[in-house]
C-alpha positions in Angstrom: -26.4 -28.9 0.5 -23.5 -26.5 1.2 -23.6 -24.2 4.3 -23.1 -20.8 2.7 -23.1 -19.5 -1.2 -19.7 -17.2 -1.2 -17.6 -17.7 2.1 -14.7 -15.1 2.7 -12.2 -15.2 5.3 -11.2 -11.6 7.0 -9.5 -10.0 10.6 -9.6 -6.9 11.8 -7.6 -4.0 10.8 -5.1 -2.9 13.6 -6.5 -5.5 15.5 -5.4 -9.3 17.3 -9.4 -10.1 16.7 -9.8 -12.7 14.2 -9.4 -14.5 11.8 -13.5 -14.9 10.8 -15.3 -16.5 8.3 -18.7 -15.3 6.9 -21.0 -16.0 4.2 -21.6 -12.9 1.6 -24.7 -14.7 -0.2 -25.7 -15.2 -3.8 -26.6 -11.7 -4.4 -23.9 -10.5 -7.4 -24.3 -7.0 -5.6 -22.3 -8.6 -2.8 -19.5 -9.7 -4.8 -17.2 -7.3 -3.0 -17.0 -6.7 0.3 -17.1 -3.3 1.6 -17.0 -1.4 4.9 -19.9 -0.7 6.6 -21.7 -4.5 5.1 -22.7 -6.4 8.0 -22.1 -10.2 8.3 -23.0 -13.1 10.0 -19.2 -14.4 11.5 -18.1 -17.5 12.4 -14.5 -18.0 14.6 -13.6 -21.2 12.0 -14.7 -22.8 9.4 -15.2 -25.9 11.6 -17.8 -23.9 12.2 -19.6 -24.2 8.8 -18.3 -27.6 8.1 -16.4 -30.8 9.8 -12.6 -31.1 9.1 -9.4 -29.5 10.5 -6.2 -29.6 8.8 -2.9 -28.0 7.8 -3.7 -26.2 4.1 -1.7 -27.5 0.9 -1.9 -26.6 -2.7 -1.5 -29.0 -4.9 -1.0 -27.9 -9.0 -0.8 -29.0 -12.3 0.8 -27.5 -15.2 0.9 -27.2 -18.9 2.0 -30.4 -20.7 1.0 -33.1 -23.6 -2.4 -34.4 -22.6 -1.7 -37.3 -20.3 -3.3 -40.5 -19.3 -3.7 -39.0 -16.0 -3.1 -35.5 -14.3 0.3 -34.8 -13.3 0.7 -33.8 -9.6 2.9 -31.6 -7.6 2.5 -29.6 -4.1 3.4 -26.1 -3.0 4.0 -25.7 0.7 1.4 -23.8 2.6 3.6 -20.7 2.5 3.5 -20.1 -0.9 -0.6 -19.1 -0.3 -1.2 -15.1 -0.7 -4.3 -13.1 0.0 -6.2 -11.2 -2.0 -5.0 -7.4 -2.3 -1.5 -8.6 -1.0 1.7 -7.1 -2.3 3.7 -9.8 -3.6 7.2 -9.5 -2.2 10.5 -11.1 -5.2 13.6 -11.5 -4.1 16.1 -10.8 -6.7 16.8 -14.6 -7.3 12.8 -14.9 -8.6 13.4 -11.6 -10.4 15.5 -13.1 -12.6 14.3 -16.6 -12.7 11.8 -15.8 -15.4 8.6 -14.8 -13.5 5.3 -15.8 -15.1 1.3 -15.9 -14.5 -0.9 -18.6 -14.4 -4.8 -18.0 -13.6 -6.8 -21.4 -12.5 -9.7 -22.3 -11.3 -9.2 -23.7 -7.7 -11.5 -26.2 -5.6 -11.2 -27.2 -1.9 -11.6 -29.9 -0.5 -14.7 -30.3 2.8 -13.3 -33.5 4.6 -10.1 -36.0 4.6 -10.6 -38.1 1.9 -8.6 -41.3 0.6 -9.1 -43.7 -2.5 -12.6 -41.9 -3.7 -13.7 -42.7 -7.0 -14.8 -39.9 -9.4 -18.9 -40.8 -8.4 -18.1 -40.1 -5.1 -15.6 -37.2 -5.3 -18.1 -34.2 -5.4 -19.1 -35.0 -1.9 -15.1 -34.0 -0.7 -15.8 -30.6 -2.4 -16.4 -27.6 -0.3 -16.2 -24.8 -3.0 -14.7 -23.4 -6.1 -12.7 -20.0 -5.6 -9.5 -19.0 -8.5 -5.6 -18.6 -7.6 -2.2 -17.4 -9.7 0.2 -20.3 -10.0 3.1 -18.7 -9.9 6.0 -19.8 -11.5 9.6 -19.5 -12.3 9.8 -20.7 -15.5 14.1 -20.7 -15.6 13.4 -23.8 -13.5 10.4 -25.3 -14.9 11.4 -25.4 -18.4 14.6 -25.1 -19.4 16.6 -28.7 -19.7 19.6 -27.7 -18.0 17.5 -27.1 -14.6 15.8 -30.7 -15.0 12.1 -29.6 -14.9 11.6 -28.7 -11.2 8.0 -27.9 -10.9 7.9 -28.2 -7.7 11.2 -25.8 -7.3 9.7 -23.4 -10.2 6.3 -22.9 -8.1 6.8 -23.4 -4.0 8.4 -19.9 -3.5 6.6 -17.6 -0.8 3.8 -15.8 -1.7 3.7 -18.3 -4.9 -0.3 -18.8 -4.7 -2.4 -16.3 -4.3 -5.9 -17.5 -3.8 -9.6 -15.9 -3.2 -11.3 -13.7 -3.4 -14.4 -15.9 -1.9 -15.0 -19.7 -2.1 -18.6 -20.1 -3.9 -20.0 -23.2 -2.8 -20.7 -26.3 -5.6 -24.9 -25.1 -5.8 -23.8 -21.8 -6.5 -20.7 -22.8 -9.3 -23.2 -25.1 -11.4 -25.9 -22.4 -11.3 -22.8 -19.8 -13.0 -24.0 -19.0 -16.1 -20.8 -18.1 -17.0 -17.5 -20.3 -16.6 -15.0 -18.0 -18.1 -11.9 -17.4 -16.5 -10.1 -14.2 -17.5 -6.5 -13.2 -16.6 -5.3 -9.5 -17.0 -1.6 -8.0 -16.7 -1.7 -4.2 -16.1 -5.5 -4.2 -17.5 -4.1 -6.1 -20.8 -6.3 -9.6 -21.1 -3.5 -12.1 -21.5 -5.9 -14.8 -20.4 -9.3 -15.5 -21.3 -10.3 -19.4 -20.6 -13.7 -21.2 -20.9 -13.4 -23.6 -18.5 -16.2 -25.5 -19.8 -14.3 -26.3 -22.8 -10.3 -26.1 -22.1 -10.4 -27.7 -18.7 -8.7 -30.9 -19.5 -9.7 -33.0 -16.0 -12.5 -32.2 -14.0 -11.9 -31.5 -10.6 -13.7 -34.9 -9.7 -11.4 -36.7 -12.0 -8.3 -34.6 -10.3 -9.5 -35.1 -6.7 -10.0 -39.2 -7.8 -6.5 -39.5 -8.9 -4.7 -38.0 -6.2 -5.9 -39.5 -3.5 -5.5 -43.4 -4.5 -3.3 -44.6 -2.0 -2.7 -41.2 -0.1 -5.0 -39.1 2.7 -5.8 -35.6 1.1 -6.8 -33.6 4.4 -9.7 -31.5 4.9 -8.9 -27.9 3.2 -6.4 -28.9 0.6 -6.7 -26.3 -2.4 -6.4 -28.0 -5.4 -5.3 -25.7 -8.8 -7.0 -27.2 -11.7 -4.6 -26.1 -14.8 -4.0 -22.7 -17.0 -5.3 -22.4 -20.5 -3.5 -20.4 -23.1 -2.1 -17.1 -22.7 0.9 -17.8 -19.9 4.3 -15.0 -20.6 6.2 -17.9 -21.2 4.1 -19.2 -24.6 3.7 -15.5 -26.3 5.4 -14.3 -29.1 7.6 -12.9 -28.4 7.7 -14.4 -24.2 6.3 -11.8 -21.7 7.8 -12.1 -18.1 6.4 -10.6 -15.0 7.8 -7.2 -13.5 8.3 -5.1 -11.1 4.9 -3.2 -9.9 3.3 -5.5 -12.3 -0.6 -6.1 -11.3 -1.9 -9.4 -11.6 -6.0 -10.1 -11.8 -7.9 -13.3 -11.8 -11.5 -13.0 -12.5 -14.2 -15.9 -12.6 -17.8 -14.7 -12.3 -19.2 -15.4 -8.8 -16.0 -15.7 -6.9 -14.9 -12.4 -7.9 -11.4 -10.6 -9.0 -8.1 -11.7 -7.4 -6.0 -9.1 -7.4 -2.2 -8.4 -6.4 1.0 -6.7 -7.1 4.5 -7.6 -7.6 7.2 -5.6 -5.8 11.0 -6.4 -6.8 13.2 -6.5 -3.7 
């Protein structure tokens, strides 16, 4: 059983105190949090469960349906908070710029050659993130399909708002995942249906033969929707707001600002 139902992470304002990490319950009236709530907070998340380690991301993208998930990384820079101003350099700015809205999970404890059966156990929660991606790189054949290139920028993965533990995901009624651009639905996924591998199946995969630590975030995939696949294509601007909804873990919300 997990030790809290939505965990967010916070600091305070104008302040060295923090970071802390609190539970915001199951209540939906909690979704958000607002000043003035009062919260029960914890100095780690060692705290609320075992396991220390340096956070990854690791992704997958939109391909022909493999035999097994395709894997690559983004450094632990590219994560971005919820609310944060995305800064683009000018190179990014003109690298094609695009969306992608996932459902993420993270992982409770190192873990190493786990079969699918036993996967949910390395689970801490479910939260959503933005892969990111410059699709100049990804795509076309003259760059050589650099996912990893296309996707590890700064600022790259914006994640959050909370992390709802595994109880509190299966008892969603609802597992839609909805991606807006300047209030315009571009995305709107059922999970239940378009999610390709489940995260157990994901989680089994990529750690045969290799140690995934304790609080790797793992993105699960897009569905339809992304710029790059509209007609006609729809890059990202400048002052563009991006938002990531799933219900339960809330809206992710953030804004691009051109260099």
């Amino acid at each position: 059983m997990s030790q809290f139902s939505r965990l967010i992470r916070f600091e305070g304002e104008g302040s060295d105190v923090g970071p802390f990490f609190a539970d915001l319950g199951s209540d939906p009236d909690t979704a958000i949090p607002r000043p003035g709530m009062q919260l029960s907070a914890f100095r780690s998340i060692e705290d609320l469960v075992a396991g220390k380690a340096e956070p990854q991301i690791v992704g997958l993208g939109k391909l022909a349906i493999p035999s097994y998930p395709p894997l690559w990384t983004k450094p632990a820079k590219s994560i971005a908070a919820p609310d944060e101003t995305i800064p683009i350099n000018d190179f990014c700015a003109k690298s094609l710029l695009d969306y992608e809205g996932e459902m993420v999970f993270v992982t409770s404890k190192d873990c190493r050659d786990v079969k699918p059966s036993e996967a949910g156990s390395y689970i801490l929660g479910y939260t959503v993130g933005n892969d990111l991606s410059c699709r100049m790189f990804q795509l076309q054949k003259n760059c050589a399909g650099q996912f990893f290139f296309a996707k590890a920028f700064d600022k790259f993965a914006p994640l959050g708002p909370t992390l709802i533990s595994p109880e509190m995901y299966a008892k969603t009624l609802s597992h839609k995942l909805v991606v807006k651009v300047n209030g315009e639905v571009r995305q709107d996924v059922d999970l239940a249906e378009d999610m390709i591998f489940s995260p157990e199946k994901i989680l089994s995969h990529m750690s045969q033969g290799t140690t995934i630590p304790a609080g790797t975030a793992v993105m699960t995939g897009t569905g339809a929707g992304v710029g790059a696949f509209r007609k006609p294509k729809t890059f990202l601007q400048d002052g563009d707001v991006m938002e990531v909804h799933m219900e339960g873990v809330g809206t992710l919300r953030n804004k691009l600002q051109f260099e």
